[in-house]
DRENLUM-659423 format. One record per residue: x, y, z negated of N, C-alpha, C, O in turn; residue in one letter. Coordinates in steps of 0.2 Angstrom, whole numbers, plus 5000, padded with zeros to 4 digits. Layout:
N
XYZXYZXYZXYZa/...
END
This chain:
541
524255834782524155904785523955904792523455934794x/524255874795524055834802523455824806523255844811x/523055774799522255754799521855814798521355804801x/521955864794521655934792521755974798521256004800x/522355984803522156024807521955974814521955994820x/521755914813521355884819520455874816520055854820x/520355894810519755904809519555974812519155974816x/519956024810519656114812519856094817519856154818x/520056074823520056074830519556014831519456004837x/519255994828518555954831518056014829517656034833x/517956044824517656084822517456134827516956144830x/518056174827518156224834517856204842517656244846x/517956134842517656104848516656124847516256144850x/516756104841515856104838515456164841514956164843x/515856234840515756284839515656324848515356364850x/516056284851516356314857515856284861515756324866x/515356234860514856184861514256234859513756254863x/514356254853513556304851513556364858513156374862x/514256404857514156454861514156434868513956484872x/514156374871513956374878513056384877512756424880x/512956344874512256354873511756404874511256394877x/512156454870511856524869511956574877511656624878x/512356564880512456594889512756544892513356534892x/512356504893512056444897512056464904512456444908x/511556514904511356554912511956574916512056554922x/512356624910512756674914513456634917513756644922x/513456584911513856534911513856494920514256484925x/513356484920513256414927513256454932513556434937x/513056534933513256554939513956544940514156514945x/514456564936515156574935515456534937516056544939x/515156474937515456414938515256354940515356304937x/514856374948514456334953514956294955514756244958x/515656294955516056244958516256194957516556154960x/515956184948516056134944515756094942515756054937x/515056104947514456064946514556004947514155974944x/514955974952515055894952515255864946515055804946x/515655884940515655834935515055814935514555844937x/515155744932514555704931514555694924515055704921x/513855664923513655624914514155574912514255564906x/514455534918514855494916515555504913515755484908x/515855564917516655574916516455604908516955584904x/515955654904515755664898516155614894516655614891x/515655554897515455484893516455464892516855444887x/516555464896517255434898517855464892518155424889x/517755534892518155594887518255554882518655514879x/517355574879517155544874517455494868517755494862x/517255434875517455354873518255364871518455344865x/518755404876519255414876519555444868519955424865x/519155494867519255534859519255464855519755454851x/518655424856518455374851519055344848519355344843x/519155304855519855254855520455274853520855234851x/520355354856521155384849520955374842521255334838x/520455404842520455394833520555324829520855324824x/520155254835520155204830520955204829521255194824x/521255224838521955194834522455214828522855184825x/522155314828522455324823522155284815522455284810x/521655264817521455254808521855164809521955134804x/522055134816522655044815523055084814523255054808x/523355154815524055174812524055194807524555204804x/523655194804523355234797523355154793523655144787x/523055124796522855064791523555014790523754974785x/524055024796524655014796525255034790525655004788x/525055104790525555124787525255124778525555144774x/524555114778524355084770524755034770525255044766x/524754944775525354904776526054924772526354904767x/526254964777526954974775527055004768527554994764x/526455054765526655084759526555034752526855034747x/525954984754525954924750526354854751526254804748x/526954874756527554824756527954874754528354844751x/528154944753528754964750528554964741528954954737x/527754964739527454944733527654904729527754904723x/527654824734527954764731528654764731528854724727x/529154794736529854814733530054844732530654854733x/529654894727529854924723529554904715529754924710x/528954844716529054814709529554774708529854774703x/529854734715530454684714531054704711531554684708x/531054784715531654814712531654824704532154814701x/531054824701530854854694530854794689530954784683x/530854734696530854654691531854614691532254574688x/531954654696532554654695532954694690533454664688x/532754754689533154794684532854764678533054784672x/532354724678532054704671532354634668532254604663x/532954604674533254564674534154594671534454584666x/534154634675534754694672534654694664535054664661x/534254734662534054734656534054684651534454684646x/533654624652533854564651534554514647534654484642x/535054544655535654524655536054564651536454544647x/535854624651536154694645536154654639536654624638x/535554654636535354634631535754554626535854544620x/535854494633536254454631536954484631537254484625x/537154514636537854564633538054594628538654584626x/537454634625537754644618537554604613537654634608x/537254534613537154514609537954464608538154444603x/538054454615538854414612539254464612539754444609x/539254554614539854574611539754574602540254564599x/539154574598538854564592539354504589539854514585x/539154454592539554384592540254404593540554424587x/540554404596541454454596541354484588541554454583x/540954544589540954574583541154544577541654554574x/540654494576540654484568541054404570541054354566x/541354394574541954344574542654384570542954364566x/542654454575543154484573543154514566543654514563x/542554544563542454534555542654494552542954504547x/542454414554542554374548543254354549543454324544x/543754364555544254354558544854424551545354424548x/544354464552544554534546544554504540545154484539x/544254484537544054454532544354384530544154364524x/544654334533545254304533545854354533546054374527x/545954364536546554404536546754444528547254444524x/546154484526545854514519546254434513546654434509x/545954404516545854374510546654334509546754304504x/547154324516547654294516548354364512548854344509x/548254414513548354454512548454474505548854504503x/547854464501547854454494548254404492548754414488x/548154344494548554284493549154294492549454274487x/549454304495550154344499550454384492550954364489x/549954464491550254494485550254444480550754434477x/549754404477549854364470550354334473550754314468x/550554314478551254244477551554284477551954274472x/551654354481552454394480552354424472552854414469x/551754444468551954454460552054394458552454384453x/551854344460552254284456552754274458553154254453x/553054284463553854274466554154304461554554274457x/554054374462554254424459554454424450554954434446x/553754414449554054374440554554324440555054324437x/554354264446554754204444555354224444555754194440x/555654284448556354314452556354354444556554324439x/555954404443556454434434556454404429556854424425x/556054344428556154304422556954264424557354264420x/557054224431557854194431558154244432558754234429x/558054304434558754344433558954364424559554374421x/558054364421558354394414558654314412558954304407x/558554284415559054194408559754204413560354194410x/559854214418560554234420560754274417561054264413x/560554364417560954414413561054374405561454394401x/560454314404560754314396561254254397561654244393x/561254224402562054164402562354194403562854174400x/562554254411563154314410563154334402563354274400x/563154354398563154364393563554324387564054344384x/563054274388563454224383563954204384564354214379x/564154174392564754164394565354234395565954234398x/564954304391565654344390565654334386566154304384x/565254354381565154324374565854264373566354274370x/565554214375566154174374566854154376567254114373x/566954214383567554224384567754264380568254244377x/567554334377567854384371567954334365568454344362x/567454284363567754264357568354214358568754214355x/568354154366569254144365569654194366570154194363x/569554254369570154274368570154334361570454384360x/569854324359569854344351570154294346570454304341x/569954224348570054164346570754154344571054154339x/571054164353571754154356571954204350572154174345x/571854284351572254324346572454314337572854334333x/571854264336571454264328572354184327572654174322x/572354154333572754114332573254124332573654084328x/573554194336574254214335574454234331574954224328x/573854274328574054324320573954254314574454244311x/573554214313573754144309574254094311574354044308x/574554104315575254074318575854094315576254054313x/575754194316576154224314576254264304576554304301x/575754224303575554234296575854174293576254174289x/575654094296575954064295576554044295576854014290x/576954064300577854074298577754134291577954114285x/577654184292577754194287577754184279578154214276x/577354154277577254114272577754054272577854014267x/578054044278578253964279578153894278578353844276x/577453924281576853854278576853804285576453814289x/577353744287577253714295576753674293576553644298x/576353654289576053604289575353614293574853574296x/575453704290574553724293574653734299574253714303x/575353754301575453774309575553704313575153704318x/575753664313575553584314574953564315574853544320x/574453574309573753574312573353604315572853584317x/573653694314573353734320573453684326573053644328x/574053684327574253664334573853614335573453604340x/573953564329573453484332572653514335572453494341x/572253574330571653584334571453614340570853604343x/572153654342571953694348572053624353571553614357x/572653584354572753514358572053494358571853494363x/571653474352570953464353570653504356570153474358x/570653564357570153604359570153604366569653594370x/570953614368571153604377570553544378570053544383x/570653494373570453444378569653444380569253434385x/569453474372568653464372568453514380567953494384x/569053584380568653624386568853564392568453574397x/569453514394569353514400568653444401568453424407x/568453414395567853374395567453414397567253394403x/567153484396566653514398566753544405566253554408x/567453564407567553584414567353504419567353504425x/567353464417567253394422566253404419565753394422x/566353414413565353404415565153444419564853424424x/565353534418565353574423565453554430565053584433x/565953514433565853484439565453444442565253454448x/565253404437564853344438563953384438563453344440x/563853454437563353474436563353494443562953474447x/563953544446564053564452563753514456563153514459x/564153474457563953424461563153394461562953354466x/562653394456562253364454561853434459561453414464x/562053504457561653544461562053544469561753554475x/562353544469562553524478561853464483561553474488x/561853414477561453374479560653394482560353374487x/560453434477559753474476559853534482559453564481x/560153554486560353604489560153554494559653554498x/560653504495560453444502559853444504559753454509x/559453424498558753384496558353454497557753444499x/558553514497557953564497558053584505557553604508x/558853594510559053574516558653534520558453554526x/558453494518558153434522557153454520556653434523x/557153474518556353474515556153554518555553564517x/556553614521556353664526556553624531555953624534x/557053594535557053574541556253534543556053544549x/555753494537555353474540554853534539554353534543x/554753574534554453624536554253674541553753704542x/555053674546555153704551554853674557554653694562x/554753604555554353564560553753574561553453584566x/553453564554552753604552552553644555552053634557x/552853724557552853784559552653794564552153824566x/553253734569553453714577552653704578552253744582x/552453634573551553624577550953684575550353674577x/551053734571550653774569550753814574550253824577x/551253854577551353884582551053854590550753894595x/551153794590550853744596550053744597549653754602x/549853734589549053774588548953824590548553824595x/549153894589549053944590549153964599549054024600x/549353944602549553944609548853894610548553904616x/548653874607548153834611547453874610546853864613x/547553904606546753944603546954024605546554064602x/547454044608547654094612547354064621546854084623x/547654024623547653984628546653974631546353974637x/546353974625545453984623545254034625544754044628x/545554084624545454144620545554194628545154244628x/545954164632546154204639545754154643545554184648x/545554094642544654074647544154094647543754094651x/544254124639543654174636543254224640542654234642x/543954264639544154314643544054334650544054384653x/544054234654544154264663543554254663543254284667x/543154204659542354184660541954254660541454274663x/542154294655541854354654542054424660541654464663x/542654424661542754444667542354404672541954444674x/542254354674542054334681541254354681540954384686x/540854334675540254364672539954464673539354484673x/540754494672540854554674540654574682540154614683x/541054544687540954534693540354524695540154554700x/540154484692539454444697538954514694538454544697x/539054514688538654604687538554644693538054674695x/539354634694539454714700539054694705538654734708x/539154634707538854594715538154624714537954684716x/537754594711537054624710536954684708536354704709x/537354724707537254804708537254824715536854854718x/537854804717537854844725537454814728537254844733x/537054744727536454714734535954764729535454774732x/535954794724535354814722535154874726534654884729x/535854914727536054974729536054974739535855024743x/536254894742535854884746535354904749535254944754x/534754854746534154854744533854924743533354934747x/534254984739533955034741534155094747533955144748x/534555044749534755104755534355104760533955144763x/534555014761533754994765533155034767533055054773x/532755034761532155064758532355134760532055164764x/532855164758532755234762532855254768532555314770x/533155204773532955194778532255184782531955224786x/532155124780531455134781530955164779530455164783x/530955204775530755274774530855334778530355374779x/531355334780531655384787531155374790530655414792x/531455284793530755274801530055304801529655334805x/529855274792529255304793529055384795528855404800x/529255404791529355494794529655514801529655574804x/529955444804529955474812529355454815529255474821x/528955394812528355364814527655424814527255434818x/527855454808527155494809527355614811526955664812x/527955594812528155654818527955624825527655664828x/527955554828527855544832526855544834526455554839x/526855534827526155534828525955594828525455604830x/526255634825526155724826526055754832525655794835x/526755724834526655744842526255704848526255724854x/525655654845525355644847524455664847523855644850x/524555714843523955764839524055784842523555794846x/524655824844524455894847524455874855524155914859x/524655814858524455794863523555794864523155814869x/523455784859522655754858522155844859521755864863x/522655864853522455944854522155994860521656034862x/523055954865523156014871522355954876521955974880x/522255904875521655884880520955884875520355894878x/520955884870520255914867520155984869519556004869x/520656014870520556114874520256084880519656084882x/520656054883520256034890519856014892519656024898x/519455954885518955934886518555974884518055974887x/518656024880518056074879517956124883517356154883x/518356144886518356184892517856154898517556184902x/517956094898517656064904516856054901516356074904x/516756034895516056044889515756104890515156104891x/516156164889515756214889515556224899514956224901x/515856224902515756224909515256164912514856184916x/515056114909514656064911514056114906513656134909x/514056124901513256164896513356204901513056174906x/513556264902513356304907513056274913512556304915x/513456224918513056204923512456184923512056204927x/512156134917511556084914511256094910511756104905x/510656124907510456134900510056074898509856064892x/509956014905509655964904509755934898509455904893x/510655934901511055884896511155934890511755954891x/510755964885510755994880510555934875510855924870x/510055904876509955834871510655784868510855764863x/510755774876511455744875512155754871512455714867x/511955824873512455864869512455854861512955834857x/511855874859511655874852511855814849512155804844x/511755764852511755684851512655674851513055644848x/512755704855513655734856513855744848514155714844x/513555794848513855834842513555804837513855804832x/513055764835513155724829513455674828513555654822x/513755644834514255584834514955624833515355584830x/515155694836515555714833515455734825515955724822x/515155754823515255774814515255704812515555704806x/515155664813515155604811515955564813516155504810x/516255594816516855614819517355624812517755594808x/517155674815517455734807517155704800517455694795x/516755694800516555654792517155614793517655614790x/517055574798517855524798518355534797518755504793x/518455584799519255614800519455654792520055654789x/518855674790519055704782519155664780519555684776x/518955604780518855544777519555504777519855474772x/519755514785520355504783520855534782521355504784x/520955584780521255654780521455634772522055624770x/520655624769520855604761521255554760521755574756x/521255474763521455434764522355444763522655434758x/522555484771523155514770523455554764523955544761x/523055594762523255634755523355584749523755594744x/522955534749522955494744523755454746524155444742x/523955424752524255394754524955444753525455424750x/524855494756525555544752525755564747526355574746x/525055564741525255544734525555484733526055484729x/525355444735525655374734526355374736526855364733x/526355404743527155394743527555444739528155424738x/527355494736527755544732527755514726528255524723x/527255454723527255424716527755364719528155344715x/527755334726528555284726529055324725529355304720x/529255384729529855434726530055444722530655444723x/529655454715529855464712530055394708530655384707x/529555344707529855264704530455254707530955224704x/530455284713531255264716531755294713532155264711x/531655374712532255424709532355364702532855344700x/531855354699531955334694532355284693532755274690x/532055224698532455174698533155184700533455154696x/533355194703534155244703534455264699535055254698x/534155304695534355334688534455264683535055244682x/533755234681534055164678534755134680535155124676x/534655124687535455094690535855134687536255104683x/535955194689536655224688536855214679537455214676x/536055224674536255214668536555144666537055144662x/536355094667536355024669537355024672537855024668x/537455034675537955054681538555064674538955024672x/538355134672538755174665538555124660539055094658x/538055094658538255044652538654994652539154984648x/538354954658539154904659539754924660540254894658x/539854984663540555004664540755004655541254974652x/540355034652540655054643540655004641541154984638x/539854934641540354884640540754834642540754774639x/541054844646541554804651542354844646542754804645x/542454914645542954964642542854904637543354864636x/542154914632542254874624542554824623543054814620x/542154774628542454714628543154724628543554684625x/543454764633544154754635544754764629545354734628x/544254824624544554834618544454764614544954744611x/543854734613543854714608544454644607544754614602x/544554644617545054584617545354594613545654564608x/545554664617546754684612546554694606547054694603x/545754714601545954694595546054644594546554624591x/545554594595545854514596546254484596546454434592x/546754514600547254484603547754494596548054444593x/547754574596548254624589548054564583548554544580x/547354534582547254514577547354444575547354424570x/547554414583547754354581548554334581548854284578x/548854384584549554394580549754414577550354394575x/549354454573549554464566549254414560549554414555x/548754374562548654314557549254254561549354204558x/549654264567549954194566550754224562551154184559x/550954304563551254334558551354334552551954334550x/550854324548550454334542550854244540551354224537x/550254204545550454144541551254124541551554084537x/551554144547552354134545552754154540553054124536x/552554224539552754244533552354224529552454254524x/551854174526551454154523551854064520551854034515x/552154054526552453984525553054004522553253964518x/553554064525554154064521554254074516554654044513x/553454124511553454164506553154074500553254054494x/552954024505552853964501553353924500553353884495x/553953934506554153884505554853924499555253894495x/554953984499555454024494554954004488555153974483x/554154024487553953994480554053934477554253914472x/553953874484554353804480555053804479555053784473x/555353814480556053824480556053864473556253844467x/555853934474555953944466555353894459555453904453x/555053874462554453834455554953794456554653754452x/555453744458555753674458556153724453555953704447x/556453764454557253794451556853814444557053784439x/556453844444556053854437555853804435555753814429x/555653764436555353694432555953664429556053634423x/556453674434557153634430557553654427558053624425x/557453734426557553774419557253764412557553754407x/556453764415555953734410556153664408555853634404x/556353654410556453554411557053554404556953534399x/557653594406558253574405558053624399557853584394x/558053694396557753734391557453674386557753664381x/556853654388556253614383556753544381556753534375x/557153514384557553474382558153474377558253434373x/558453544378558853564376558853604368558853664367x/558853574363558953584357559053664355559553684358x/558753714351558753764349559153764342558953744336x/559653794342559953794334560153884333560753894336x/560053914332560353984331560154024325559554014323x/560554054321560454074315561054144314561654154316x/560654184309560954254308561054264301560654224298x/561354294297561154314290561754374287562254394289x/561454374281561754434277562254414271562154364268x/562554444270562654404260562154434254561854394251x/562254504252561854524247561754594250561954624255x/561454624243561254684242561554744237561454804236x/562054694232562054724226562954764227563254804223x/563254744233563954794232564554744233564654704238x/564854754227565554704226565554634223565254624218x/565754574228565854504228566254514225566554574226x/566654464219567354454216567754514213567554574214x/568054494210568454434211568254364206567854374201x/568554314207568554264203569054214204569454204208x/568754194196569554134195569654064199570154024197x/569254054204569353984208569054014213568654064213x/569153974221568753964227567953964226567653914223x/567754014229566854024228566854014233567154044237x/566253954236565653964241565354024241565054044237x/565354054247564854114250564254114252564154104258x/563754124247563154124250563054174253563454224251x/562654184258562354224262561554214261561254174264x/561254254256560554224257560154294261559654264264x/560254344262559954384267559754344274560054364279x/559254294275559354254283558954294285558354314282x/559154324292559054364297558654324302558054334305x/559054274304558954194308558854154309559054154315x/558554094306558454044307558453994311558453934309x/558453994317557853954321558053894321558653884323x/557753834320557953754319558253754310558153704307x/558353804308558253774300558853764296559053754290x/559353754303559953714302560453754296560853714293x/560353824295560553854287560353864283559753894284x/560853844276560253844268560553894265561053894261x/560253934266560154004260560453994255560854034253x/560153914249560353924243560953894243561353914238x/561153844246561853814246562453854250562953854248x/562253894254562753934261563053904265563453934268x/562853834267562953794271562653794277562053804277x/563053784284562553774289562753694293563253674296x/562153654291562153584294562153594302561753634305x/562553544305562353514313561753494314561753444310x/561153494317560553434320560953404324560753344325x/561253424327561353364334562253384334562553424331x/562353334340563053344342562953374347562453374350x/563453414348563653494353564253524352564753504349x/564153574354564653644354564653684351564053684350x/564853724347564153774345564853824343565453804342x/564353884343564953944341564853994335564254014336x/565154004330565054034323565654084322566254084324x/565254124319565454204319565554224312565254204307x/565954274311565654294303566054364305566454364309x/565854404300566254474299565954494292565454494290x/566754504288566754534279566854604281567054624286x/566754634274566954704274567254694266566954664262x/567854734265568154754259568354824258568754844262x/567954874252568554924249568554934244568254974241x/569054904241569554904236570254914239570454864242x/570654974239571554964241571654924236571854864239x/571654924231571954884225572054794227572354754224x/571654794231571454694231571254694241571154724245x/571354644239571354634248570754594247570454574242x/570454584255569754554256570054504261570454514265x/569654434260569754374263569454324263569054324258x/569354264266568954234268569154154273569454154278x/568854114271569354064271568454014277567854034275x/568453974282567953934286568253874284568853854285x/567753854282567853764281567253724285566653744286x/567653644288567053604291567153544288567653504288x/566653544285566653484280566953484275566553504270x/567553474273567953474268568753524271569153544267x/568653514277569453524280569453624281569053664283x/569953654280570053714280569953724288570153674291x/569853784292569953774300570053854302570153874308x/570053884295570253964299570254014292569754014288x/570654054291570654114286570854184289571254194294x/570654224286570554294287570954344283571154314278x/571154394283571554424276571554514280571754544285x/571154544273571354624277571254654268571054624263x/571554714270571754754264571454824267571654854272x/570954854262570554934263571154994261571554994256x/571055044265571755104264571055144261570555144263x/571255174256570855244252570155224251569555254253x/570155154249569355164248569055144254568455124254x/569355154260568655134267568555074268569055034267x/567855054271567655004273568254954277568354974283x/568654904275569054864280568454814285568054784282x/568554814290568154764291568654674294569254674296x/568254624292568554554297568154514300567754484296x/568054514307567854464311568354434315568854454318x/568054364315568154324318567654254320567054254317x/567854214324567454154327567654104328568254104326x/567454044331567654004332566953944337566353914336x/567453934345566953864345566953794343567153774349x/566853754340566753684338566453634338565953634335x/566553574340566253534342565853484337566153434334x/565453494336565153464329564753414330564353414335x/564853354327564153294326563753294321563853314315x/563353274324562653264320562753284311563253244310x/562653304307562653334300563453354297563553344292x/563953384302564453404301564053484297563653514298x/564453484291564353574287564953634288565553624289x/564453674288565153734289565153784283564553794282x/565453804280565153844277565853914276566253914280x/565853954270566254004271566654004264566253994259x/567054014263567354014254567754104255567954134260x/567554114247567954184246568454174243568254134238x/569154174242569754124239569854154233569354184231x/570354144229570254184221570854234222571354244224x/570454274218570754354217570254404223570354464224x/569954374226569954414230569254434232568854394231x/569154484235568354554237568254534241568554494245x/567654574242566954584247566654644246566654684241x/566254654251565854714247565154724251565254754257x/564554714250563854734254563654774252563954804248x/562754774256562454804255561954804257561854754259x/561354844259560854864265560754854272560354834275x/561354874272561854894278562054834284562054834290x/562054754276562354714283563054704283563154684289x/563554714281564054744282564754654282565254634284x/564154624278564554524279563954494283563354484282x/564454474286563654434290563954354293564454354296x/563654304293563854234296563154214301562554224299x/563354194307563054194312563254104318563754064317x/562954104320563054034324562554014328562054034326x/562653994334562153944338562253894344562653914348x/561953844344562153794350562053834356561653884358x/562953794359562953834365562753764370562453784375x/562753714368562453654373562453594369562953574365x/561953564370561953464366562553444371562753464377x/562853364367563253334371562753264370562853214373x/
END
């Protein structure tokens, strides 16, 4: 705008030139005092205009200079955010990397986790399958304390039936068999010990094999401190990475403060040259004042003049000339303004993206971190949940072991369907052929015998029913040949009497048991089940 009002003031000069022209005359009277100007002091103005102008067009060509050095650093700036950008770019592609570490890191865990539930349902099973064979050994073993002391009672009342009859011979061999039974039970309380002590051993042995698992643990956790330990180098390289960010932020921010400074100077550079226009202005009045005073003095120097004023518009063609020049150059600088505003904004969004991800990363750590604690969690309870599974699969195997070894003998049965057994004129064998039972084979339906396969223990049962009042019902256990227990009940009005009793035994290989109905004397079935003989191994010897 400057160049624009030092053009219309050369112009104005042009004009003030024509009008001396025109009263020339009236003009040189008026001012006979001024006729010593000479052609030379003109020439001198002149030269003098000339040489402002060149200088303003070094100042001009200057601060093109200047605007095509803030040009190149403001590309450097644009080459440096393109570096930023750059470094963004590797940023997120290793937070990507974090990422899909921490996925597959997800995805172990996923998968140990699964693992975990199938060992805990197999724990689980393995834990209710041994508790259902304990509830059936609690069992057996009341089972077989109610039959000794049903046993005990079956002894007293054949004890005391015994005297009654005044038979000592049987009571003598009561006596002899119970002497034998003490003995048989305290042989199985010394096996029972000797079993104790067999698992005391195995409790040692299973003692001694967590002690080094807990060593196992000890280096497993020594691992994990060491890839925790990685993990927080990770972390300061990426922090230190963080920093050297910031650095070159603030020199960028530097850099532009710089630049706006220099920016400043220039706009004090070309106030100063403002005030140097109008310097120029206040002695172009005065050269023209003296211009028009010399036309009026000389009309000689009218050629001169002319020859003046085309080297002035020739001036002014300059001056618009560079007039435009400036207006292009203040576009320019208005188009660095604004690359600048922009480039600022890039910063500051740059600025805000590191900062968020600088936040992420910092999260993605403590999920990291969360996530590696809980996998070194996982695996401990992963080691206890293995090492209770060995411990129960040892215990189960030696179930299974001891089970598969252990010989199967148990059997169930009925006697008939048809009503009333007896009476008869001699000692009848009681079949039982309704078999309910079987298992191992060991009783024969058509004989009513139950053979030993092996030698053992074994416990046998039976329960009669009789109603007839008129006749008593009874029942006579033989082993082998030898008598070893009788029964005796009498039915009041016809009702079901019932007789149970049992007996444990220690039987060898092909020892028979079987059951006699004595003579004169009832039974009575049916459907129902109401006589039943039962038995099964309680243990091989």
């Amino acid at each position: 705008m400057r160049v624009v009002f030092l053009s219309l003031l050369l112009l104005g000069l042009c004009g003030s030139g024509a009008r001396g022209m025109d009263g020339g005359l009236t003009e040189e009277l008026e001012t006979e005092q001024t006729t010593e100007q000479t052609t030379t002091d003109i020439w001198v103005s002149v030269k003098a205009l000339r040489n402002m102008v060149v200088r303003l067009t070094v100042k001009l060509s200057a601060m093109e200079d200047k605007v095509h050095a803030m040009e190149d650093k403001v590309q450097e700036s644009e080459s440096q955010v393109g570096d930023l950008w750059a470094e963004q770019i590797v940023t997120k592609i290793q937070m990507k990397m974090l990422q899909t570490e921490n996925s597959d890191l997800q995805t172990r865990l996923r998968s140990t986790e699964r693992e975990l539930l199938v060992s805990k349902s197999r724990i689980d099973q393995l834990e209710e399958e041994t508790a259902a064979k304990d509830a059936e050994l609690k069992s057996l073993k009341t089972r077989l304390n109610a039959t000794e002391s049903r046993t005990s009672q079956l002894e007293e009342e054949n004890t005391a039936q015994d005297t009654k009859l005044e038979s000592l011979e049987t009571r003598l061999t009561l006596t002899q068999n119970t002497t034998s039974e003490l003995e048989e039970e305290a042989a199985a309380q010394d096996t029972k010990l000797e079993s104790l002590e067999t698992r005391l051993t195995l409790t040692q042995n299973t003692t001694s094999t967590l002690e080094e698992e807990t060593a196992a643990q000890a280096m497993n956790l020594e691992s994990l401190e060491t890839r925790l330990s990685a993990t927080e180098s990770t972390t300061s390289e990426l922090e230190e990475e963080t920093a050297a960010h910031a650095t070159e932020l603030i020199t960028l921010q530097t850099r532009l403060t710089s630049t706006e400074n220099r920016t400043s100077t220039l706009e004090e550079e070309t106030e100063a040259q403002a005030m140097n226009l109008e310097s120029l202005e206040t002695r172009l009045s005065a050269t023209e004042s003296t211009t028009s005073e010399l036309e009026e003095e000389t009309a000689a120097h009218a050629t001169e003049l002319i020859t003046l004023q085309t080297r002035l518009n020739c001036t002014e063609n300059r001056t618009s000339t560079l007039e435009e020049e400036a207006e292009a150059h203040a576009t320019d600088l208005i188009t660095l303004q604004t690359r600048l505003t922009s480039t600022e904004n890039r910063t500051s969004t740059l600025e805000e993206e590191t900062e968020a991800q600088t936040t992420e990363l910092k999260s993605l750590e403590t999920r990291l971190t969360s996530s590696e604690r809980r996998t070194s969690e996982l695996e401990e309870e992963t080691a206890d949940l293995q090492s209770e599974l060995l411990l129960s699969t040892s215990r189960i195997d030696q179930l299974e072991t001891e089970n598969a070894e252990k010989p199967q003998v148990a059997f169930h049965t009925g006697l008939i369907d048809t009503g009333v057994v007896g009476p008869y004129s001699t000692d009848t064998n009681l079949k039982f052929i309704k078999v309910i039972t079987n298992i191992g084979n060991a009783y024969n339906p058509s004989t009513g015998f139950f053979t030993a396969p092996v030698k053992g223990v074994y416990h046998l049962q039976y329960t009669v029913a009789g109603n007839r009042a008129d006749a008593y019902s009874a029942v006579y256990m033989y082993m082998n040949d030898k008598k070893i227990m009788s029964s005796y009940e009498n039915a009041a009005d016809s009702a079901l009497a019932y007789i149970t009793n049992s007996a444990v035994l220690e039987l060898n290989a092909g020892d028979e048991i079987h059951l006699v109905l004595p003579v004169g004397y009832t039974l009575y079935d049916n459907l129902n089940n109401h006589c039943t003989f039962s038995g099964f191994l309680l243990f091989p010897q």
